[in-house]
N, C-alpha and C positions, 0 to 999 in steps of 0.2 A: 563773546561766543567762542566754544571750543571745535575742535575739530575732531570728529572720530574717524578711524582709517582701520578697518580689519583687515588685515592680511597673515590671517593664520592658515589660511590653506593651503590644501599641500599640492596643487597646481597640476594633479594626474593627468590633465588631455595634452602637458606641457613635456612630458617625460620624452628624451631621458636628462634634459636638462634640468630638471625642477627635482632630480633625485638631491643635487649639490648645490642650488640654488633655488634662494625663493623665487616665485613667480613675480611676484612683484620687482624684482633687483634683474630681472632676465632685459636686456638690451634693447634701447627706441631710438630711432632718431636722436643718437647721440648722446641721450639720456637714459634715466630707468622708470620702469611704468607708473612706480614710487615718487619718482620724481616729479614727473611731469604736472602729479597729484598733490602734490606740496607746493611746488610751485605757483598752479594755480591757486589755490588755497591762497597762499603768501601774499598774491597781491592782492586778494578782496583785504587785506588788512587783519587775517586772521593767525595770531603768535601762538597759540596755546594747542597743540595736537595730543593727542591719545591713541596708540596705536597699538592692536590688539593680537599679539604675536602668538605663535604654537611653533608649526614645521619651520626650523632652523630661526628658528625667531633672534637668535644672537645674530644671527647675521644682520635683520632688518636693524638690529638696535646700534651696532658696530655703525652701518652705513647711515644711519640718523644722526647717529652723535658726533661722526666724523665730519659727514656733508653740511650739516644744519646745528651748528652749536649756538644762534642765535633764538635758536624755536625754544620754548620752556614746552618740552619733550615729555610724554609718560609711557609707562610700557606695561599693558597687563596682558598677560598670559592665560590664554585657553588654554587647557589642559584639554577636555572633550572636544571633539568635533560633534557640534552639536545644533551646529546652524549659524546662522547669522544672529537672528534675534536674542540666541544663548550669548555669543559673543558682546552683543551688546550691553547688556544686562549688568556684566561685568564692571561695565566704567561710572555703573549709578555714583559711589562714592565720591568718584574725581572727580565728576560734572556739579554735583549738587546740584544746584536751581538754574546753574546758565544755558541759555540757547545754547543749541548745539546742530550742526550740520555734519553730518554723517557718511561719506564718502566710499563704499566698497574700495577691494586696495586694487581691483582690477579694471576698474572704470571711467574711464579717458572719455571728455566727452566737451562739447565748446557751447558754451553757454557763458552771460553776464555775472559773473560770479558776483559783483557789488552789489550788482539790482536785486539778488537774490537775498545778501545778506542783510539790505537794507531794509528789504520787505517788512511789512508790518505781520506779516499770517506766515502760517507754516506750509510750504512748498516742499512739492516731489517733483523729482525731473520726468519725464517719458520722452520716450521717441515709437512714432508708428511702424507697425514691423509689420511685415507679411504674414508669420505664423507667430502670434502670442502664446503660445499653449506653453512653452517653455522659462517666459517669465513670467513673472508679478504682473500684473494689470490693473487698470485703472477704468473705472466707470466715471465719466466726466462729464458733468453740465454744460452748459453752452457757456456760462460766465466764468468757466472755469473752477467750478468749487466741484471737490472729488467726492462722487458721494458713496462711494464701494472699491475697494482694492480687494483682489485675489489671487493665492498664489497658486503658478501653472494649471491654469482651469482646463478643462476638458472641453466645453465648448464655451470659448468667450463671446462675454458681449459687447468689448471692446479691442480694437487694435493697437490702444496704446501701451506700451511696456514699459513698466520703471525702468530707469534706468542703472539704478543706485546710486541718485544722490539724494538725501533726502533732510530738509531745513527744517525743524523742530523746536519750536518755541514752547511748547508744554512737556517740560520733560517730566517731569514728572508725573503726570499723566502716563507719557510714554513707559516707564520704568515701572509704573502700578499695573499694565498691563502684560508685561513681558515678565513679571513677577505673578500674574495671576495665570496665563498662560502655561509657565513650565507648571506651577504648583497643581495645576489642573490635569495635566497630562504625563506623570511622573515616566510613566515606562517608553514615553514620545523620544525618538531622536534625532529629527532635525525641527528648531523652532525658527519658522521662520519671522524676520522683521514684516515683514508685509502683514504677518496675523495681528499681530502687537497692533501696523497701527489700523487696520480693519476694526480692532474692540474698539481704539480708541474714536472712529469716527462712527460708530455704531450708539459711541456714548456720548454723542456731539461736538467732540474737535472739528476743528475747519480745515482741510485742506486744502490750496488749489495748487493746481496743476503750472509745471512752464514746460516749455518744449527745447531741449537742445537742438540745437542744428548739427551737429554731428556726435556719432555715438560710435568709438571704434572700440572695435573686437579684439581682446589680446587675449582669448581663454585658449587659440592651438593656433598651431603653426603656420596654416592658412591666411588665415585671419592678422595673425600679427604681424606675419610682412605684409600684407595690403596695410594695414595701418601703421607700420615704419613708413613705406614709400609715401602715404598721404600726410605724414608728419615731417618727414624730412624736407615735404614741397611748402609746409606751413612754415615752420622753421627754418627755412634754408640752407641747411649744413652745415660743416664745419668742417675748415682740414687748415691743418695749423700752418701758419705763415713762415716760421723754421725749417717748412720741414726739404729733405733732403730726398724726395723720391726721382729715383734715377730714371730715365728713358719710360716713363710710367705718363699715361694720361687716363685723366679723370671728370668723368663724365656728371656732371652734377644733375640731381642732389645728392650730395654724399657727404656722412657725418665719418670723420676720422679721428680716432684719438691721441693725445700724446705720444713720443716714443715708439711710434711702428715704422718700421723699415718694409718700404717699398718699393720692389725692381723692377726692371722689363715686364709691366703690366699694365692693365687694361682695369679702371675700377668704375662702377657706375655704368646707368644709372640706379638710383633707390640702394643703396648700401649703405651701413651703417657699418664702424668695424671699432671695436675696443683699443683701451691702449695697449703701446708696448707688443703690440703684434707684428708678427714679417711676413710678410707676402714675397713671393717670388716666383717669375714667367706665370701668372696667374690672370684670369680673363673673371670680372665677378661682377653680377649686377643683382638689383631684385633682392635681396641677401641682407641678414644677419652676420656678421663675429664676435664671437668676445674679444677677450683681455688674452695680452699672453698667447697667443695661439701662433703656430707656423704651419702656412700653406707654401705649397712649394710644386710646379707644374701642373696647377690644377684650374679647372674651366667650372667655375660654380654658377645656377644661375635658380634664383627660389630655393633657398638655400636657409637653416640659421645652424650657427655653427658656434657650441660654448665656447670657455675658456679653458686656457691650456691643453685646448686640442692641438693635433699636430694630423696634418691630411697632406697627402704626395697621391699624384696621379694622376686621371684624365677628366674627364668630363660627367657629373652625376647629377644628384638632384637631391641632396643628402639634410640629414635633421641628425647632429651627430652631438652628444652631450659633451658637457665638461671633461676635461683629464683622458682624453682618447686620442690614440694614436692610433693612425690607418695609413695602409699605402694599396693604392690602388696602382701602381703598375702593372699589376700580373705577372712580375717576373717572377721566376723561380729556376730552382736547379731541375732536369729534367731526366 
């Protein structure tokens, strides 16, 4: 079985960090949203990825090849933004005939990944949402076999929303429809996967259904610290056993990276912070940092803050992107 993982989007509800970094490579609980998704992956026993790059896609391939030199790695390139289902479409040559499970590169979500892979039928993930209008949806029998998927319906007749993961054992099939799809709709500009596999269960594929038990949100800033601090509580942290932080306590869960220098501060809880970063007389919880970044008298709290920023000042409630430098003293000449 191979793995597909799109992450050519260009992460706009993520801005201003996603201008200098992919979304997928933006900071979790210690890890990157990429990661956490390979990871899982890695332990159902799955070696073989495809990962389907656009906005800053050297970067996604830089951090694959560096991080995972053990994965037999492919990298195609979306030139259009054209949807997901266009995206996939893409990797028919590198799959040929094997099973393949399909992974959006923004969807972090806890589920059996073995039991899934093991499965004899082809499975979609859901979770029940309050408002489906916004995703995919699933019309589901009581035994679990999926008999209609829809994307962002107007009024649904189900509450359960894909989630994007989706396990595919007829791929080919699948690829005969995502090829009849665009060919059918030439002037169309988003195709979505959900349509692709709608023909294909229209034309008798089986689907059924499993249900994650948790489904976290990393499309905006909101959302993605509530799902750092629920992952840092999964994961439990990490602050390295070297390290040298001065008159500084730390309030766990808190993932800290190599190489940061931390003073007379207060860290935690639910922090994650990059490596090689300095803090100093800094009070932070709740919060994001990258890599590289120096804070220095500052009170953060719901906070994500790129890399190679540099923030001085008091108390805010900031979403400040990569390579920015701010002082919020207010001093000035007068």
């Amino acid at each position: 079985m191979k793995a597909i993982i799109p992450v050519a989007g260009a992460g706009t509800k993520l801005r201003p960090h996603t201008y200098t970094q992919p979304k997928a490579l933006i900071p979790l609980a210690g890890k990157t949203i990429l990661s956490v998704i390979v990871d899982q992956l890695k332990e159902g026993g799955i070696t073989e990825f495809i990962f389907i790059i656009g906005y800053l896609g050297d970067k996604i391939q830089d951090y694959v090849n560096t991080n995972y030199p053990d994965l037999n790695s492919h990298f195609v390139t979306q030139n259009d933004r054209l949807g997901t289902g266009f995206a996939v479409e893409l990797t028919k040559e590198i799959v040929g005939e094997d099973d393949v499970i399909i992974v959006l590169g923004d969807t972090i979500a806890e589920y059996d990944i073995k039991e899934i892979i093991d499965s004899p039928h082809s499975m979609l993930g859901v979770k029940k949402v309050d408002d489906p209008r916004d995703f995919g949806v699933a019309e589901i029998e009581e035994d679990g076999l999926i008999s209609r998927v829809v994307e962002k319906p107007s009024i649904p007749k189900s509450n359960m929303a894909l989630v994007g993961i989706y396990k595919i054992k007829e791929t080919q099939f699948l690829y005969s429809c995502l090829q009849k799809l665009i060919s059918s709709n030439v002037d169309y500009d988003d195709f979505s996967l959900t349509d692709a596999l709608e023909c294909m269960i229209q034309q008798g594929a089986k689907f059924y259904a499993f249900k994650v038990s948790n489904w976290f949100d990393c499309g905006k800033k909101e959302t993605l610290l509530e799902s750092n601090s629920i992952l840092l509580k999964k994961f439990g942290g990490n602050v390295p056993e070297n390290n040298t932080f001065l008159n500084t306590i730390i309030i766990p869960p808190v993932s800290i990276g190599e190489g940061c220098v931390i003073k007379n501060s207060v860290i935690g809880p639910n922090v994650a912070i990059g490596e090689n970063t300095t803090i100093e007389y800094g009070i932070i919880k709740d919060s994001i940092i990258g890599s590289y970044s120096n804070l220095l008298e500052i009170v953060l709290n719901s906070s994500l803050i790129g890399s190679d920023a540099e923030v001085k000042g008091v108390s805010r409630n900031l979403n400040i992107g990569d390579n920015t430098a701010i002082d919020l003293g207010g001093g000035g000449k007068g």
